[in-house]
C-alpha positions in Angstrom: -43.4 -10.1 6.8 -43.0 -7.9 9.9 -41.5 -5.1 8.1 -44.8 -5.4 5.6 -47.0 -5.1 8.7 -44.7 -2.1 10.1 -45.3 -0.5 6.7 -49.1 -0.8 6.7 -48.7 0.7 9.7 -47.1 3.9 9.1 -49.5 3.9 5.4 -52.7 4.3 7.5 -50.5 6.6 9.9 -50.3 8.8 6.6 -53.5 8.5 5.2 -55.3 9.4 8.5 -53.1 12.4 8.5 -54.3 13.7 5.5 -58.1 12.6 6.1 -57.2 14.9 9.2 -56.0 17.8 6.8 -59.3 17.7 5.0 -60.8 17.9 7.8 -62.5 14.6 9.3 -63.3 15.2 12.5 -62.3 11.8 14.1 -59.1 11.7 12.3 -58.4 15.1 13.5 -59.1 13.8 17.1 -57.3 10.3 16.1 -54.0 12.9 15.3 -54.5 15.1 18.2 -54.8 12.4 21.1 -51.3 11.3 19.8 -49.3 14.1 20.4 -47.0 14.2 23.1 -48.3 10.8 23.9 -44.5 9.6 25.1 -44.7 12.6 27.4 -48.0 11.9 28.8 -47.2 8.4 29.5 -43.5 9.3 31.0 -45.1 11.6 33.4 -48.3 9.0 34.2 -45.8 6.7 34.8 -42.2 7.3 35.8 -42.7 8.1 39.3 -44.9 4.2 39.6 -43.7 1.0 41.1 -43.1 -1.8 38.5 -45.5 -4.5 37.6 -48.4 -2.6 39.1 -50.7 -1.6 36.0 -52.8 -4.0 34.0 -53.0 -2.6 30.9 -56.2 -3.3 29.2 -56.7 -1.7 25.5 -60.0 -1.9 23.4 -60.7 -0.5 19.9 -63.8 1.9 20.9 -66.4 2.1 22.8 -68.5 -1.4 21.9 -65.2 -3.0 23.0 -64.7 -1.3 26.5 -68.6 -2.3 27.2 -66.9 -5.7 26.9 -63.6 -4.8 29.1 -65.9 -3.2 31.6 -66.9 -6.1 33.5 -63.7 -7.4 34.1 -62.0 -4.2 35.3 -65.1 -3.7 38.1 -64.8 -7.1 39.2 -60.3 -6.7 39.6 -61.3 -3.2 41.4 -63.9 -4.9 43.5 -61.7 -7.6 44.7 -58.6 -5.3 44.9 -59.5 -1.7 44.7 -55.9 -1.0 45.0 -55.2 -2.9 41.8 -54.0 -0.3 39.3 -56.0 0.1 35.6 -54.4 1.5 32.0 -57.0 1.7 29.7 -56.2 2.6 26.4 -58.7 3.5 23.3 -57.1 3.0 19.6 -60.7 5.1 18.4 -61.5 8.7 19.1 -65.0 8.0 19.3 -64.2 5.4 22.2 -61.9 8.0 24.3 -63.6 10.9 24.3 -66.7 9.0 25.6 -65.1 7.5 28.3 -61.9 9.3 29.0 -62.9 9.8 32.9 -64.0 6.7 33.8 -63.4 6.1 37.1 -62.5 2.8 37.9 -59.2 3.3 35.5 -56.8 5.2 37.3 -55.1 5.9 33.6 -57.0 6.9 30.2 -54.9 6.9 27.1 -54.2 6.3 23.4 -52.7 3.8 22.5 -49.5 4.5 20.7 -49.2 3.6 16.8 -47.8 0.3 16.3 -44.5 0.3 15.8 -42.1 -2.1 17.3 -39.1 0.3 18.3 -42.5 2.4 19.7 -43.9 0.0 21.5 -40.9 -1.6 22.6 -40.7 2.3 24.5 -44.0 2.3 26.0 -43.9 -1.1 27.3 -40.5 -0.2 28.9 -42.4 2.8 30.5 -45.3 1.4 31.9 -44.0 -2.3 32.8 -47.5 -4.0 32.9 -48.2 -6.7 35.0 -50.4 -8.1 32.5 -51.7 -7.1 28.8 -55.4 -7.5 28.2 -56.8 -6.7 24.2 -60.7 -7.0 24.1 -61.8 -9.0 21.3 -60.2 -8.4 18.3 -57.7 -5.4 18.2 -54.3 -7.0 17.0 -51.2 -5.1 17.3 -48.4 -7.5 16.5 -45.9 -5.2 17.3 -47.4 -4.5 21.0 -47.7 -8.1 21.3 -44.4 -8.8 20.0 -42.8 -6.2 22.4 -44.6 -7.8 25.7 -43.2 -11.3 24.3 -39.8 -10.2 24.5 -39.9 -9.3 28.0 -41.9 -12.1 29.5 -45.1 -9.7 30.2 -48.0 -11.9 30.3 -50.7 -10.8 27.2 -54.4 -12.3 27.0 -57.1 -11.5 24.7 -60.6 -11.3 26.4 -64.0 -12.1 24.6 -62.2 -13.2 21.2 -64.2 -14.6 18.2 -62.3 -16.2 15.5 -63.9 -17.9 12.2 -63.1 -19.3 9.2 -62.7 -16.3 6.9 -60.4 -14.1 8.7 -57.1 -13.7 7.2 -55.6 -16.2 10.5 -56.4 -19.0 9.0 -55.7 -18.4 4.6 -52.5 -20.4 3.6 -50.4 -16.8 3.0 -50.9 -15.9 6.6 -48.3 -17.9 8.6 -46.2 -14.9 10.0 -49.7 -13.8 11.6 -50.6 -17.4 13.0 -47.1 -17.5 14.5 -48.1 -13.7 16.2 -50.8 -15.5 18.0 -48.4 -18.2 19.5 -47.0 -15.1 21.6 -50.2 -14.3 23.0 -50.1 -16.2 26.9 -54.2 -17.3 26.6 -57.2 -16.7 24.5 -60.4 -16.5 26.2 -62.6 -16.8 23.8 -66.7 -16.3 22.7 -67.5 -20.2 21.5 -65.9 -23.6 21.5 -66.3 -23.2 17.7 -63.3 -20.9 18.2 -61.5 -22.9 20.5 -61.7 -25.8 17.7 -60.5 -23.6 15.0 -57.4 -22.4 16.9 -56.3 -25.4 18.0 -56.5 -27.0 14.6 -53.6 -24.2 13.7 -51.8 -25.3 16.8 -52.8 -22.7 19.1 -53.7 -24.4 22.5 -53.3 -21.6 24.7 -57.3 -20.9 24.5 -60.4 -21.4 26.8 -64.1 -20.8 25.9 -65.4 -18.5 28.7 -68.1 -16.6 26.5 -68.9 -13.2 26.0 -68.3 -10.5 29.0 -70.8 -8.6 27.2 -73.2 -10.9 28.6 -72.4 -10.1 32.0 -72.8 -6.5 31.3 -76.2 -6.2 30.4 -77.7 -8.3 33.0 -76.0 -6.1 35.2 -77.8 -3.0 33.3 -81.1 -5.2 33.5 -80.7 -5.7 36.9 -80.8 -2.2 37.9 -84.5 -2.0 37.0 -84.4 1.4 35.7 -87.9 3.0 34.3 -89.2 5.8 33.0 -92.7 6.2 34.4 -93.4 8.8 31.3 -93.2 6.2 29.0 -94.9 3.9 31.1 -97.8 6.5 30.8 -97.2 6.9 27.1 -97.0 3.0 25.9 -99.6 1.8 27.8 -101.9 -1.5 27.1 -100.1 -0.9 23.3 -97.5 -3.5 21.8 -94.5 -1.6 21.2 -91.4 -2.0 18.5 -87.8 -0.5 19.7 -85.6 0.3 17.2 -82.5 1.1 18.6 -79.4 2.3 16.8 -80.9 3.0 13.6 -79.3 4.7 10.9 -80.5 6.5 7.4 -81.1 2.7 5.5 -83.1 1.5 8.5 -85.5 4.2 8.8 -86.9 4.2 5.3 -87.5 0.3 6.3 -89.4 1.5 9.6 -91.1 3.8 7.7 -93.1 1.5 6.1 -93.6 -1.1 8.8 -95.0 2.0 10.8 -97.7 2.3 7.9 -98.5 -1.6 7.8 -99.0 -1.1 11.9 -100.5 1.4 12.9 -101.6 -0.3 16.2 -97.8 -0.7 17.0 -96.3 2.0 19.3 -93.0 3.1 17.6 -89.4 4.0 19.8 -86.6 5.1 17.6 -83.7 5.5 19.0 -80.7 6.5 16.3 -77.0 6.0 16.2 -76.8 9.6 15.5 -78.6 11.9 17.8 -77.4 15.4 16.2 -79.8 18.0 15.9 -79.4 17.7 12.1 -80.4 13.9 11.9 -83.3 14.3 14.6 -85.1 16.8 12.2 -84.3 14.3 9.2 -86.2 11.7 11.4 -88.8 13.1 12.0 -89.6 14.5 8.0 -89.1 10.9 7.5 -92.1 9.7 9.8 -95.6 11.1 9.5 -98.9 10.6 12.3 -98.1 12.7 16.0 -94.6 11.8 17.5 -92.8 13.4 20.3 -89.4 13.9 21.4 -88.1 12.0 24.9 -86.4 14.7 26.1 -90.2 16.6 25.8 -92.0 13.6 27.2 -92.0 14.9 30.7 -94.2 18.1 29.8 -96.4 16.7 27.3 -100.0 15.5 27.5 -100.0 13.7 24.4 -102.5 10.5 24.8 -102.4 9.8 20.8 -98.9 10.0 20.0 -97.7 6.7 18.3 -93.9 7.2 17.7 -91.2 8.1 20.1 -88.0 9.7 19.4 -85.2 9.0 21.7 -83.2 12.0 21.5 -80.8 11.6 24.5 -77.4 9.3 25.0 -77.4 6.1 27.7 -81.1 5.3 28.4 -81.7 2.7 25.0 -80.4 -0.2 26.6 -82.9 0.6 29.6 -86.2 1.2 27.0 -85.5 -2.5 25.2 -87.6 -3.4 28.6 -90.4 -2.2 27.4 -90.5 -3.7 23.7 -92.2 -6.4 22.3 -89.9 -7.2 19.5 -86.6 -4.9 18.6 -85.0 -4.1 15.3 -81.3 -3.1 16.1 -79.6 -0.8 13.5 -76.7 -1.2 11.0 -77.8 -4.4 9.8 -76.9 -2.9 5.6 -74.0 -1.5 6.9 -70.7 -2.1 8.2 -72.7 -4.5 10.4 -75.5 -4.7 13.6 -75.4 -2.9 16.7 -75.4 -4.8 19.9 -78.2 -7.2 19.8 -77.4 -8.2 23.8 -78.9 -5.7 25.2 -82.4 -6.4 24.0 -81.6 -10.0 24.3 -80.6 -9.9 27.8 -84.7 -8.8 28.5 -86.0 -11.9 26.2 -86.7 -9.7 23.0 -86.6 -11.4 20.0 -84.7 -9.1 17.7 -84.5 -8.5 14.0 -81.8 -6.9 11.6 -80.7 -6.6 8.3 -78.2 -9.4 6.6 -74.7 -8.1 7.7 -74.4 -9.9 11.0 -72.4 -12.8 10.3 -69.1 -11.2 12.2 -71.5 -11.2 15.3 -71.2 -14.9 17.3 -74.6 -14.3 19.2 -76.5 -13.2 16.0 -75.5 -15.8 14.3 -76.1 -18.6 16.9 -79.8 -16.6 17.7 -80.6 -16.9 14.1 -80.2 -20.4 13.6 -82.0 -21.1 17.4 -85.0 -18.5 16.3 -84.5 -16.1 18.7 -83.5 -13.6 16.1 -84.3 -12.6 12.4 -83.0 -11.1 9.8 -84.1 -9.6 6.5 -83.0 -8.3 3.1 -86.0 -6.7 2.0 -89.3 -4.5 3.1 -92.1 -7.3 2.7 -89.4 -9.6 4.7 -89.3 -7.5 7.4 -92.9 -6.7 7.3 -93.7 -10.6 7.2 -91.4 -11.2 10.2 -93.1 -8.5 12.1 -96.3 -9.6 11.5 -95.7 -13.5 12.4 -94.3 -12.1 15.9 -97.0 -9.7 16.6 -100.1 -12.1 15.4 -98.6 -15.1 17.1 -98.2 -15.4 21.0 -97.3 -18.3 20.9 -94.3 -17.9 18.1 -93.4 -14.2 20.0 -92.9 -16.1 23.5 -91.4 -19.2 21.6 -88.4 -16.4 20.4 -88.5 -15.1 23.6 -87.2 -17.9 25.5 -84.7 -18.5 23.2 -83.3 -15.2 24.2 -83.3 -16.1 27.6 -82.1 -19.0 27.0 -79.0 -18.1 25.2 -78.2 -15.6 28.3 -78.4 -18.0 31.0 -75.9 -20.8 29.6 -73.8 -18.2 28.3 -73.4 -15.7 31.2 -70.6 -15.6 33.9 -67.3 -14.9 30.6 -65.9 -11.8 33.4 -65.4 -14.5 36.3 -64.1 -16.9 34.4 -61.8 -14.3 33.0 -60.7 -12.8 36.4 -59.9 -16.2 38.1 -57.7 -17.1 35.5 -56.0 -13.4 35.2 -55.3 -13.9 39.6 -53.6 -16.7 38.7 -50.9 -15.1 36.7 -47.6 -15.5 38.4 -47.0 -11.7 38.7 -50.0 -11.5 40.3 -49.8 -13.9 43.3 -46.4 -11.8 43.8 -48.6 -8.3 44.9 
């Protein structure tokens, strides 16, 4: 089975390559950021003591918001303690390629076994930390063979994933390598250990940890203060093409209802297509500051970083993606007490799925649903604040995932030894 993995492997290899040579943009920069890479991480690395680095790797950028947590707590209690963070995505590493509490920011190398087997040899991890749900069986495989501890950090399993179909036994016996699961529910810790895979602890979601920690911060924006005042206001954050035509007509139905749209996509190019989209007077954020607008009803977020700031100011949220690959993150409304509403593809998501059948979230298939939903919230206090406490609910007795996590990573033999 291995040598079918190793051959997927070099197939997607391939196909990105010519996706590259048509000219896709991320697979261009997916191509790119692997060149030289033996090179870059000989000279990152050849000159460092063994068994220093924690290697920590995460898909893209939703996944290093999860790692994120952990590594500022390992810095805060050992500032000394040395960080490789690796991105498989493009759109993940070229965000956050200077972060600074990594002292290393890398691809991660195709998976290969003779590859890996190479980088491993050339970094010698102390530990190896995957966020979520990135498996590399080959990187794993090369880690098992030379005793390096690997854990996997905010993991969700269910059902449905191929783990768990009767073909899959080469890939259960993948995850017997792996030295502990920390994992998002006890559902998950249920359904590994009925495929005899022990090594797993519910911890929770660092996620969690994350957003209270941007909640915490308190940041404002006096401008919209100004702007949204007295008004009930719906936040619609990461929106994409499908979701605005959805908005667009809930914006008719309420016209009472301040509007905040933030999109996935804020290119010049889509800006202008949001705002043919949506009639009545709107402004830009990045023009709120010089504007004397008193009757402006829609507000569109045109800059990068502030979103999960503005969900303080919402009464309920709609989070994007919902009839697409699947939602946004839904915590960062959450974390606030906003109930939050999205379209049906959410089941991959543990917290939407738990907030759903607790009330604290909604979703929708169709514009008179949504419009229904919005309505029940807005013309019932008592059913708004209801939801609302769920949300905060769901944060407090799920919250504290990073300690957990770091407690159990100082424990690691090869760490006790620094």
């Amino acid at each position: 089975m291995r040598w079918i993995y190793s051959f997927l492997i070099y197939i997607y290899v391939f196909v990105v390559r010519i996706v590259a040579l048509f000219g896709n943009k991320k697979a261009k920069l997916w191509i790119k950021g692997r060149q030289n890479l033996e090179s870059l991480y000989r000279a990152k690395f050849e000159h460092e003591e063994s068994d220093k680095y924690i290697w920590i790797h995460v898909s893209s950028l939703g996944e290093f918001e999860q790692g994120r947590p952990v590594i500022e707590i390992l810095k805060k209690n050992n500032p000394n303690q040395k960080i490789l963070l690796t991105f498989f995505s493009p759109s993940g590493y070229e965000i956050r390629k200077n972060y600074p509490l990594a002292d290393v920011v890398l691809y991660l190398p195709f998976d290969s076994l003779n590859k890996m087997r190479k980088f491993v040899k050339i970094v010698r991890p102390a530990l190896v930390v995957f966020v979520k749900y990135d498996f590399w069986f080959n990187f794993i495989t090369a880690c098992h063979e030379i005793n390096t501890p690997v854990i996997f950090i905010s993991a969700a399993f269910r059902k449905k994933q191929y783990f768990f179909k009767w073909w899959a036994g080469w890939f259960r016996k993948q995850l017997m390598k792996v030295t502990a699961f920390f994992v998002q529910t006890p559902d998950s810790v249920a359904l590994l250990n009925a495929h005899g895979i022990n090594q797993v602890e519910f911890a929770g979601d660092t996620r969690l940890d994350r957003v209270i920690a941007i909640r915490d911060e308190q940041r404002t924006f006096p401008a919209i203060e100004k702007l949204i005042a007295g008004r009930k206001v719906f936040v619609a954050g990461s929106t994409w093409p499908r979701d605005e035509q959805f908005l667009k007509h809930l914006t008719i139905a309420n016209p009472d209802v301040f509007f905040i749209v933030a999109p996935h996509d804020v290119s010049e190019n889509r800006l202008r297509e949001i705002e043919k989209v949506f009639g009545g007077k709107k402004i830009r954020f990045s023009q709120l500051e010089n504007s004397s607008l008193s009757d402006c009803n829609f507000l569109l977020i045109d800059s990068i970083g502030i979103l999960s700031s503005i969900y303080r100011y919402a009464t309920i949220v709609y989070i994007g993606n919902g009839f697409g690959k699947g939602i946004h993150n839904i915590l960062e409304p959450v974390v606030f007490g906003k109930p939050v509403i999205f379209g049906p593809n959410y089941s991959k998501f543990t917290e939407a799925v738990t907030l759903v059948k607790t009330g604290g979230a909604f979703s929708f298939s169709e514009s008179s649903d949504l419009e229904k939903k919005v309505a029940g919230l807005l013309g019932n206090e008592t059913t708004l604040n209801e939801a609302s406490q769920v949300c905060l609910n769901y944060v407090e007795h799920n919250k504290g995932a990073t300690d957990k996590i770091v407690n159990k990573i100082l424990e690691f033999e090869s760490f006790k030894k620094q």
